[in-house]
N, C-alpha and C positions, 0 to 999 in steps of 0.2 A: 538464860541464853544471852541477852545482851546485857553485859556486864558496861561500868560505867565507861572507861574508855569507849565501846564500841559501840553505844548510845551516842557520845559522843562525837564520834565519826559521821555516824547517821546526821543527826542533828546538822555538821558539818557541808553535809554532801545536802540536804535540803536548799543551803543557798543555793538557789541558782542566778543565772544572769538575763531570767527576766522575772519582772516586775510581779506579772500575773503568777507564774509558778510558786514563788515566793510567797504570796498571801494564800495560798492554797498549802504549802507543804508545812512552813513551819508553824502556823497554829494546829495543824492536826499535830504534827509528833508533840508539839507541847502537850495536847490535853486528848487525842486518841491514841497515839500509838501505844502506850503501856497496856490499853481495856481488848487490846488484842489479844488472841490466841497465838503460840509461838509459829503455826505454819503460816497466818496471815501478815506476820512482822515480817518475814523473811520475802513475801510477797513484797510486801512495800519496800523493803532494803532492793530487791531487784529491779522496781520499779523505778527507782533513782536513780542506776545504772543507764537508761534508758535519755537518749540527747533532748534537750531542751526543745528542739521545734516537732520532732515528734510527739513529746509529754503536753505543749502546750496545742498541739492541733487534736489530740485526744482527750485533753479535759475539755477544749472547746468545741466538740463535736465536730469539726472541719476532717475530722477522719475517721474512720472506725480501729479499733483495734482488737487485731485478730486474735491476741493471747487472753486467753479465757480468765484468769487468776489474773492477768493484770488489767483485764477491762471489768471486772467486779472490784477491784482496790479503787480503781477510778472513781466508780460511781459509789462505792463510800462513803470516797474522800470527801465526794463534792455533794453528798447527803448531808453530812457534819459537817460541812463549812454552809450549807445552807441555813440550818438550826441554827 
């Protein structure tokens, strides 16, 4: 499904322009995003669409989030970045 260019992208759209998102996003696609399932990658590719103070007030629990598939990629994310 994601071919190298569009790994690439991904990978791309990880930087964000904060600090904390950043240590959270690009070592998961380094070393989880491939041990996905293809409906779960597409979760997280969506998940990236989604603005910087929203994403980082929902890994930091200062909000809840109401989409089901993207408040389980959350708490993935920040399972494997805990390990």
């Amino acid at each position: 499904m994601f071919d190298k260019q569009r790994l690439g992208r991904l990978k791309w759209a990880c930087r964000r322009g904060m600090l904390e998102l950043d240590v959270l996003f690009m070592p998961f696609v380094e070393s989880g995003f491939e041990q996905l399932d293809e409906e779960h990658q597409l979760i997280f590719e969506r998940l990236l669409t989604f603005d910087d103070p929203d994403l980082y007030a929902w890994f930091m629990g200062h909000l809840a989030c109401h989409d089901a598939e993207i408040k389980s990629m959350i708490e993935h994310i920040l399972q494997r970045v805990k390990v």
